[in-house]
C-alpha positions as CSV (number, residue, x, y, z in Angstrom):
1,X,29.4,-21.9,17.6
2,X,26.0,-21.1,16.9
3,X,24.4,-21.6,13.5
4,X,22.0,-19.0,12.0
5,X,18.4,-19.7,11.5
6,X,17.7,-20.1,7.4
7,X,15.9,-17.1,6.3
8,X,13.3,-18.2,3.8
9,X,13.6,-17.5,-0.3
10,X,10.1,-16.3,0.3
11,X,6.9,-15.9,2.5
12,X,5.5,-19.1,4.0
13,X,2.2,-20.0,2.6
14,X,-0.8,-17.6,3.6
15,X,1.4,-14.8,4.9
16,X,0.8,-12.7,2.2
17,X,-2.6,-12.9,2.3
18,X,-2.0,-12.4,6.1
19,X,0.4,-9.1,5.7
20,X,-2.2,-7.7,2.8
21,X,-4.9,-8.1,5.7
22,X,-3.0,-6.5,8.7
23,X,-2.4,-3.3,5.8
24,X,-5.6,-3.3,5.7
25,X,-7.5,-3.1,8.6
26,X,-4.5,-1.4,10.1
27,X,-4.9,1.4,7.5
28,X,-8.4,1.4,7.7
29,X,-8.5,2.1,11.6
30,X,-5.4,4.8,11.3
31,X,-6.5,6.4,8.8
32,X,-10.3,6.4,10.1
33,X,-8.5,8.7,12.6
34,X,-6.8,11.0,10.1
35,X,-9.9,11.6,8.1
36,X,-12.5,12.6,11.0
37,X,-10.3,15.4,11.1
38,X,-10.8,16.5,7.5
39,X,-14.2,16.3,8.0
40,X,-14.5,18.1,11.2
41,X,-11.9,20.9,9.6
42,X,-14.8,21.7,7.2
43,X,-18.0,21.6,8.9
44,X,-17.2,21.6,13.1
45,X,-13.8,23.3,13.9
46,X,-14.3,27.1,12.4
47,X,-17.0,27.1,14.9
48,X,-15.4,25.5,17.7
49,X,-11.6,26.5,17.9
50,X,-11.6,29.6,16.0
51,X,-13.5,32.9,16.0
52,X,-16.8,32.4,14.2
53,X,-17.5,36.0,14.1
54,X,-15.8,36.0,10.8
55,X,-16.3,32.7,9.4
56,X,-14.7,32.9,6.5
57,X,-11.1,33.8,8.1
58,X,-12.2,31.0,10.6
59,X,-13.1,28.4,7.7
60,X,-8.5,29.4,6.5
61,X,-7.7,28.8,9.9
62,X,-9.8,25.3,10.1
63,X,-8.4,24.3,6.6
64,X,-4.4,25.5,7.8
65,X,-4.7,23.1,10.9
66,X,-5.4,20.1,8.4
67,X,-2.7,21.1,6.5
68,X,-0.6,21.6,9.3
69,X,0.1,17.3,9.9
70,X,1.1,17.0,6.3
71,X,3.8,19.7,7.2
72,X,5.1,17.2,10.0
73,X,4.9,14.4,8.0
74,X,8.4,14.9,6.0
75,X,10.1,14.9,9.5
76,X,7.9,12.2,11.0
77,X,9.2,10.1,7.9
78,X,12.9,10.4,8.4
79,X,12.3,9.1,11.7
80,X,10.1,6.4,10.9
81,X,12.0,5.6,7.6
82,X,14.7,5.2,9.2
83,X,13.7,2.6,12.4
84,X,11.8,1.4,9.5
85,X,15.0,0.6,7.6
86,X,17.1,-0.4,11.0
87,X,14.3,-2.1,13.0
88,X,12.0,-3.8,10.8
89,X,8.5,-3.1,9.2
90,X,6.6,-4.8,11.8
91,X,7.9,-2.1,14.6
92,X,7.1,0.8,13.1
93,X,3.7,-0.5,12.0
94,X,2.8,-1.4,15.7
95,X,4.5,2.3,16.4
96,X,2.4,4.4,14.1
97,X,-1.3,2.7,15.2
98,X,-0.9,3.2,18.8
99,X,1.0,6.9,18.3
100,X,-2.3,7.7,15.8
101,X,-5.0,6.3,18.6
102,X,-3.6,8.6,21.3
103,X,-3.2,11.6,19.3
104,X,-6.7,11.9,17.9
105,X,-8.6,10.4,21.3
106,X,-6.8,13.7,22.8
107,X,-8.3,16.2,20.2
108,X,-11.7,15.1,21.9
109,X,-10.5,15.8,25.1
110,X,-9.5,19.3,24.1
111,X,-11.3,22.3,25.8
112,X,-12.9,24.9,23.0
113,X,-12.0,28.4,22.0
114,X,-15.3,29.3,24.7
115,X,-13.6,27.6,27.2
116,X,-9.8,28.1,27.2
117,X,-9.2,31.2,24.7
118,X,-6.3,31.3,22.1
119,X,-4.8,28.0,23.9
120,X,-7.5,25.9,22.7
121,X,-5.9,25.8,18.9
122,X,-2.3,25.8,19.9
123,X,-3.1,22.4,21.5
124,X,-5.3,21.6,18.3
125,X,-2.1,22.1,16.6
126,X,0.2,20.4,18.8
127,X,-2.1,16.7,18.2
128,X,-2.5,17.3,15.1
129,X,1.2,17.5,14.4
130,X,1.0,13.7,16.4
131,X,-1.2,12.4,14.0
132,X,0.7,13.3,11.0
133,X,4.2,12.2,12.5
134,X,2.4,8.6,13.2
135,X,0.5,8.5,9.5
136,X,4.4,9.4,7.7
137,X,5.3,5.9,8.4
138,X,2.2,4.2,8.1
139,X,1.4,3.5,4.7
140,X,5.3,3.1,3.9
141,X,5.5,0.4,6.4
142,X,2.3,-1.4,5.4
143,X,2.8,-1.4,1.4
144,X,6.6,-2.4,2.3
145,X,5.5,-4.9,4.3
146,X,2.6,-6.1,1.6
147,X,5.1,-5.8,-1.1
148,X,8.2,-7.7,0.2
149,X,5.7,-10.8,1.5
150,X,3.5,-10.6,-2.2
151,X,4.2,-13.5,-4.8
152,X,5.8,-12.8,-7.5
153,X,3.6,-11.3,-10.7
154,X,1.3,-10.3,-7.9
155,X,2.8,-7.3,-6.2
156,X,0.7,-4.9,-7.1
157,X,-2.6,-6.4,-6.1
158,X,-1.2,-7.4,-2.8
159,X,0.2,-4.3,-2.2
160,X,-3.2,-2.4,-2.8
161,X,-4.5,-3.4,-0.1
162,X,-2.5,-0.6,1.7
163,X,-4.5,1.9,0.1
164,X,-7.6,-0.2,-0.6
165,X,-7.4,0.1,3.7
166,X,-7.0,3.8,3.8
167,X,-10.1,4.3,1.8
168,X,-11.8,2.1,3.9
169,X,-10.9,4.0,6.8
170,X,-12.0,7.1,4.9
171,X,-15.5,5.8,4.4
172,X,-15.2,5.0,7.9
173,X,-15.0,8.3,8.9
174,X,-17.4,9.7,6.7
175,X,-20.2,7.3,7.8
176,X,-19.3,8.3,11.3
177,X,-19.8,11.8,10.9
178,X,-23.1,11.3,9.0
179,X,-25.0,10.7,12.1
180,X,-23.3,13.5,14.4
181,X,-23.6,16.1,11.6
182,X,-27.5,15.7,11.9
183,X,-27.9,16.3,15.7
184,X,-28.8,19.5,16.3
185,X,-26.3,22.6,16.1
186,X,-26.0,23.4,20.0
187,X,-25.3,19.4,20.9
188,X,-23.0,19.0,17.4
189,X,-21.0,21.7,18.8
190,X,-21.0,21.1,22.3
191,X,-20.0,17.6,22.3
192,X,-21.9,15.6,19.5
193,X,-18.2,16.0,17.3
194,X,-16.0,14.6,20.1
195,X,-18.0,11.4,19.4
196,X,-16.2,10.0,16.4
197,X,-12.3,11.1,18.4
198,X,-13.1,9.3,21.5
199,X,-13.5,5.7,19.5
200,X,-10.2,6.2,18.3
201,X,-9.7,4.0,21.7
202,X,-11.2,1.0,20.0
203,X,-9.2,1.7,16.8
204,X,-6.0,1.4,18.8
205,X,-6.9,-1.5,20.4
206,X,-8.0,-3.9,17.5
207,X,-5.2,-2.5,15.2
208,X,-2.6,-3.3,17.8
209,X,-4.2,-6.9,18.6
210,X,-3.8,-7.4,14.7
211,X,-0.3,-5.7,13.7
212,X,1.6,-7.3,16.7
213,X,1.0,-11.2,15.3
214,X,2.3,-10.5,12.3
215,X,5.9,-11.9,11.2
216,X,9.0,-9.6,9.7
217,X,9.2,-9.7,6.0
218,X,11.5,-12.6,4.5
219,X,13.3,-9.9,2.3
220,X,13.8,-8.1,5.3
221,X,15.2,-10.9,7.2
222,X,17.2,-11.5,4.2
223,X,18.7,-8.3,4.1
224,X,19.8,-8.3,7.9
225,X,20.6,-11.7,8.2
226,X,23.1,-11.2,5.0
227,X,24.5,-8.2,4.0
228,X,23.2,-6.3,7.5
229,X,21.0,-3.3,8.1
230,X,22.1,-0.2,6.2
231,X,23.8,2.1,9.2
232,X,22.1,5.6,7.6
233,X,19.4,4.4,5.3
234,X,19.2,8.1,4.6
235,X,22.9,8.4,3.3
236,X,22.5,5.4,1.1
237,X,19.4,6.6,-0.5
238,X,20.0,9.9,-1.5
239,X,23.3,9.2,-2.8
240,X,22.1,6.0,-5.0
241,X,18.2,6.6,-5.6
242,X,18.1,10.3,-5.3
243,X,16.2,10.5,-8.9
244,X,13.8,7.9,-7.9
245,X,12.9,10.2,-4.5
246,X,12.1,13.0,-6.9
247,X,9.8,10.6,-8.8
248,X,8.0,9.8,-5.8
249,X,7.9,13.3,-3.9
250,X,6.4,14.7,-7.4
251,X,4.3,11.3,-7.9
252,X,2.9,12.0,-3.8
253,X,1.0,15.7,-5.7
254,X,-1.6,13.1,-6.6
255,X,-2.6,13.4,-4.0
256,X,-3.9,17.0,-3.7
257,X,-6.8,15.3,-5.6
258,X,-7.8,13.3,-2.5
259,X,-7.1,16.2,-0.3
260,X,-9.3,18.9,-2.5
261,X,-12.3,16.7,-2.7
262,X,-12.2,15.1,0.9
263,X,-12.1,18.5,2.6
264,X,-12.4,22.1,0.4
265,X,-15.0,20.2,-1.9
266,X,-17.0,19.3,1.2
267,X,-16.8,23.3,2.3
268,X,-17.6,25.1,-0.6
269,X,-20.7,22.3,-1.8
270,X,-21.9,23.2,2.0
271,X,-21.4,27.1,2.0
272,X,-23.9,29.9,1.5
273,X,-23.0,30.2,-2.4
274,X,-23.8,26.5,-3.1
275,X,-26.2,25.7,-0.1
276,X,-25.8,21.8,-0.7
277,X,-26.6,20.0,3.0
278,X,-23.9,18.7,5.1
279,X,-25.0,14.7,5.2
280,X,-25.7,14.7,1.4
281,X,-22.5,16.0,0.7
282,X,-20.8,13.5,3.0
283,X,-22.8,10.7,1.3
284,X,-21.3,11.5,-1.8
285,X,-17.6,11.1,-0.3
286,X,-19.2,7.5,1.5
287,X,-20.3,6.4,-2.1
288,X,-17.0,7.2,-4.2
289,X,-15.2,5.7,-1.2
290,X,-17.5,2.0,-1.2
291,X,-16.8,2.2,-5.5
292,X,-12.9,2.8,-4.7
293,X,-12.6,-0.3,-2.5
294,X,-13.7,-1.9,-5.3
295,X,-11.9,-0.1,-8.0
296,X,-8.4,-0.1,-6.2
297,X,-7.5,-3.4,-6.7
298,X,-8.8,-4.2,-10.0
299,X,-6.8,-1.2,-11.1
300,X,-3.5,-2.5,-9.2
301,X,-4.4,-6.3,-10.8
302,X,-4.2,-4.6,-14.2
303,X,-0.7,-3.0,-13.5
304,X,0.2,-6.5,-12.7
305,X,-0.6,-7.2,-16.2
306,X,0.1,-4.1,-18.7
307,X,2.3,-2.2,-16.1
308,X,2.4,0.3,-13.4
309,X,3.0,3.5,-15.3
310,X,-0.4,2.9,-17.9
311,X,-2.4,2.9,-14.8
312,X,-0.9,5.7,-12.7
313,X,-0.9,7.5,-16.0
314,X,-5.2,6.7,-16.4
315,X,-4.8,8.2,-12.8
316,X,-3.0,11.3,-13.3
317,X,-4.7,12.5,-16.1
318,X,-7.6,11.6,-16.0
319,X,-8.1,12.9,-12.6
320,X,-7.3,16.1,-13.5
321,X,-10.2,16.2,-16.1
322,X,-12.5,14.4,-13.7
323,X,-12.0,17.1,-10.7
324,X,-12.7,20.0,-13.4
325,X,-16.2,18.4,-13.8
326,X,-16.8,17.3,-10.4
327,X,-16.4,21.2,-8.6
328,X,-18.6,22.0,-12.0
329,X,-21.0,19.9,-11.0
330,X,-21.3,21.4,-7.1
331,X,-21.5,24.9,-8.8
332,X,-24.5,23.9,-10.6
333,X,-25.9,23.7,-7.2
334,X,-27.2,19.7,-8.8
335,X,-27.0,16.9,-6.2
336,X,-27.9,14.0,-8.6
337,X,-24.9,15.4,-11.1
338,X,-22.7,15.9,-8.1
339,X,-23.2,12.5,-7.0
340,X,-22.5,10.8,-10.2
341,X,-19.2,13.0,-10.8
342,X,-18.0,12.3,-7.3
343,X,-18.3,8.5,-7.8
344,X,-16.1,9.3,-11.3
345,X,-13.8,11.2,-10.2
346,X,-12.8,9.7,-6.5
347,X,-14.3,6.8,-7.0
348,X,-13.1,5.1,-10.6
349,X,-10.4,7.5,-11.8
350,X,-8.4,9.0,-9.3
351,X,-8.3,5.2,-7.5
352,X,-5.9,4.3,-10.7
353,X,-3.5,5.8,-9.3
354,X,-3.8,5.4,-6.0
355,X,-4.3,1.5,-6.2
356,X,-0.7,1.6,-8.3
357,X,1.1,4.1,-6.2
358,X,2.7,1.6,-3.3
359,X,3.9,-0.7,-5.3
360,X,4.9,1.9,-8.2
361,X,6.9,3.9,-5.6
362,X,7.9,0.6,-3.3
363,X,9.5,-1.2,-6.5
364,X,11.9,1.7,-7.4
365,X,14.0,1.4,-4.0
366,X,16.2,-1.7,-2.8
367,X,15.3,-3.7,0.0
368,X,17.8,-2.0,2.3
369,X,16.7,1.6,2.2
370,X,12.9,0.8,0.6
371,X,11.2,2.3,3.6
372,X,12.9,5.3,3.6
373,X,12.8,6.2,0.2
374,X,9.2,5.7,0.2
375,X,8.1,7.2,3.6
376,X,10.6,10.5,2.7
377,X,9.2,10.5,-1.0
378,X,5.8,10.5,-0.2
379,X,5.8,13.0,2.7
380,X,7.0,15.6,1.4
381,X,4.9,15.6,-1.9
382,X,1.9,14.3,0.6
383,X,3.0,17.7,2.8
384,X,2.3,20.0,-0.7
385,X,-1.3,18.3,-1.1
386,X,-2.0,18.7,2.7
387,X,-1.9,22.4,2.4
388,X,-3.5,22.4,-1.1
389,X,-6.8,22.8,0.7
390,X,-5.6,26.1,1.9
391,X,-4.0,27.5,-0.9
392,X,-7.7,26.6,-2.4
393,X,-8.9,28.1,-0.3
394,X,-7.2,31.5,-1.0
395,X,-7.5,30.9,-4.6
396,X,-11.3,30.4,-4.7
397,X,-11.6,34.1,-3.4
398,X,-13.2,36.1,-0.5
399,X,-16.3,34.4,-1.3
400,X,-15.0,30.9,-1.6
401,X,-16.9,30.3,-5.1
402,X,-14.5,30.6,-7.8
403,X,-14.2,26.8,-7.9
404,X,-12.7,27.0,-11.5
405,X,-9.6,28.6,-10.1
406,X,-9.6,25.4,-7.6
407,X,-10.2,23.2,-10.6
408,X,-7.3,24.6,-12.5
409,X,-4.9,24.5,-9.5
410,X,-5.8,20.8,-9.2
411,X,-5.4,20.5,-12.9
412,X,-1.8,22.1,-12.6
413,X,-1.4,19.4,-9.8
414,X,-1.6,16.3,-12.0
415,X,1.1,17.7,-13.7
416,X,4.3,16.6,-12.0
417,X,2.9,13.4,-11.3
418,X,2.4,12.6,-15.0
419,X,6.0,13.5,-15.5
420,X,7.0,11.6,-12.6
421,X,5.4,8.4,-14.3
422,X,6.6,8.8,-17.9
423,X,10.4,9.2,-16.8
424,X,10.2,6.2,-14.4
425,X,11.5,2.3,-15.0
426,X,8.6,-0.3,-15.7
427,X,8.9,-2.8,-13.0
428,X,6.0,-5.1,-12.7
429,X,8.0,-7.5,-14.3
430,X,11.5,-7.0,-12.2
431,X,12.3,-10.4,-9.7
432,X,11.7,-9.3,-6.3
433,X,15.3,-9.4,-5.4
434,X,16.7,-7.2,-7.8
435,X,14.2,-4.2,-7.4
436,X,16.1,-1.1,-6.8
437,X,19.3,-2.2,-8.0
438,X,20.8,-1.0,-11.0
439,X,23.5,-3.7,-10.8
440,X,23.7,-6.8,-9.0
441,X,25.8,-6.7,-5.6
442,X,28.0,-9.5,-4.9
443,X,29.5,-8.1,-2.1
444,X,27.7,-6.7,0.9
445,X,26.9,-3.0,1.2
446,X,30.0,-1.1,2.6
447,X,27.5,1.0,4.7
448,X,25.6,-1.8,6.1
449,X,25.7,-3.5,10.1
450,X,24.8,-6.6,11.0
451,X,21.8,-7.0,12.9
């Protein structure tokens, strides 16, 4: 009769610095591929996939199609969250990297609106619908993988990483695009954006060389070896932690922050009624992005100390004043005050809460169903702040320049998050091992398999 390996109590020594790594550089190279498309939503694809005869039904269009992956995201994460939850976090990792390289090397392989007609955005659509399915499970299977490897009384800086990566990747793409939005207009459209698609080839590559070498989490291990894998995570979630996916699906709105600046900010700063150029406006995202990586995890060592919520509260809140005087500033048609708001807003404030948020939302779910909670939480609240760049859009009016509508609607934003936070269970201090549970379980789960 065979005897079971011993799962260990916790992560061998230099794993979790190993798993915060892998989180890192994997979410900087998936997300490098998410974000080119913001940025070639604002300043390439109106002109290329859509009819620039009227550009600014064009510039909706553009802003719609970004949007459009956040809308896939919610069904890409009950998927995901649930391998995530049967499988492991190590699989669906490796899954999401490789799904996210193919899907945006494609979009640079697509033909234009000049060359194929009214097919050229259905398949715009169609790969973009790939990249969000792949990016709902990737930053639920990193910080659950960060988080369930992280020493105790250091979750939250470990698990920062995660999002400390996807800025990274952000800046990525921005300093990408800085270069191919100075060539000149006939090569930039022509084949000058393709560029920064077509290296998502060497993103897949390096992630996959790095995610596939790293081990299953012990909690993980735990959990299967013990009480079994939960048979439909999905069941057992909403029925036990339904609340706590409400807190996270109205904590995801923080989002529309990120979204807002990255992509409608960028637009309006470089339309006729501001006039600001492309590569200084894009300078001003690389900036707040280089201050976040560093903000991010002092913010998430703090929460280590005083708590999650204070922080994501700094976050929430503040952000909401922050973005008010940041699409201010562009309106003044001031580059020096732009700048220096950016850097506040993106770079210091809003990273408060988005250094806390993985291990904020990771900490309210069990082991058992911790993936799906967070990969359906954050989906659907991520979907919302994917299409707040559209509803922006509408708001700021046929001319695009009524950015204290925008500023107001971002305002209005913050607003469920806050709640989210001030209703929610301070956790920074809970053992690893009882996170989630509102009683401890003796007996194994009634719903659960072995693996």
């Amino acid at each position: 009769m065979s005897v079971p390996a011993p799962v260990p109590a916790e992560a061998p020594p230099g794993q979790p610095r190993k798993a915060a790594l892998a989180a890192w550089i994997g979410s900087a190279l998936e997300y490098y591929d998410f974000f080119i498309y913001g940025s070639a939503a604002a300043l390439i694809f109106p002109k290329v996939f859509f009819d620039a005869s009227d550009p600014a039904t064009a510039t909706l269009l553009s802003l719609a199609t970004f949007g459009v992956a956040y809308a896939a995201r919610p069904v890409g994460a009950l998927f995901l969250g649930h391998f995530g939850d049967r499988l492991g976090r190590k699989k669906i990792m490796v899954f999401t990297l490789l799904l996210m390289g193919l899907s945006t090397f494609l979009i640079g392989c697509l033909p234009t609106r000049a060359q194929a007609g009214g097919l050229a955005p259905i398949l715009l659509v169609l790969c973009r619908i790939l990249q969000g399915i792949s990016a709902a499970g990737e930053q639920a299977s990193a910080s659950s993988m960060s988080l369930e490897h992280a020493p105790p009384g250091r979750r939250g800086f470990f698990t920062s990483f995660t999002l400390s990566g996807t800025q990274g990747g952000q800046l990525i793409a921005t300093l990408v695009f800085i270069p191919v939005a100075q060539l000149p207009e006939d090569q930039l459209l022509s084949w000058g954006w393709r560029v920064p698609f077509w290296l998502s080839v060497a993103v897949a590559v390096v992630g996959y060389g790095i995610r596939r070498r790293l081990e299953e989490t012990p909690a993980f291990a735990r959990q299967a070896a013990t009480e079994g894998v939960v048979r439909l995570p999905l069941a057992v979630l909403l029925r036990e932690h339904w609340a706590d996916v409400l807190r996270v699906i109205a904590g995801a709105l923080v989002a529309s922050v990120s979204t807002i600046f990255t992509v409608w900010a960028l637009a309006y700063a470089t339309s006729d009624a501001v006039g600001m150029s492309r590569t200084s406006m894009l300078w001003v995202g690389a900036l707040a992005n280089v201050v976040a990586l560093a903000a991010i995890p002092l913010w998430a060592t703090l929460s280590d100390r005083i708590g999650r919520r204070p922080v994501y509260l700094i976050g929430t809140v503040g952000s909401a004043a922050a973005m008010t005087g940041y699409l201010w500033a562009i309106s003044t048609g001031s580059y020096p005050l732009t700048l220096v708001l950016g850097i506040v807003a993106f770079g210091i404030v809003y990273s408060a809460a988005n250094g806390v948020w993985p291990a904020f939302y990771g900490e309210m779910f069990a082991t058992r169903v911790r993936l799906s909670g967070m990969a359906i939480g954050t989906q659907i609240g991520f979907a919302v702040a994917g299409f707040a760049v559209t509803f922006a859009a509408e708001i700021a009016g046929p001319g695009g320049d009524d950015w204290s509508a925008v500023a107001l609607f971002t305002a209005l934003l913050c607003v469920p998050p806050t709640l989210a936070a001030l209703s929610a269970r301070e956790t920074h201090k809970v053992p690893s091992d009882l996170l989630g549970e509102r009683t401890a379980r003796k007996e194994p789960h009634p719903e659960t398999v072995s693996a």
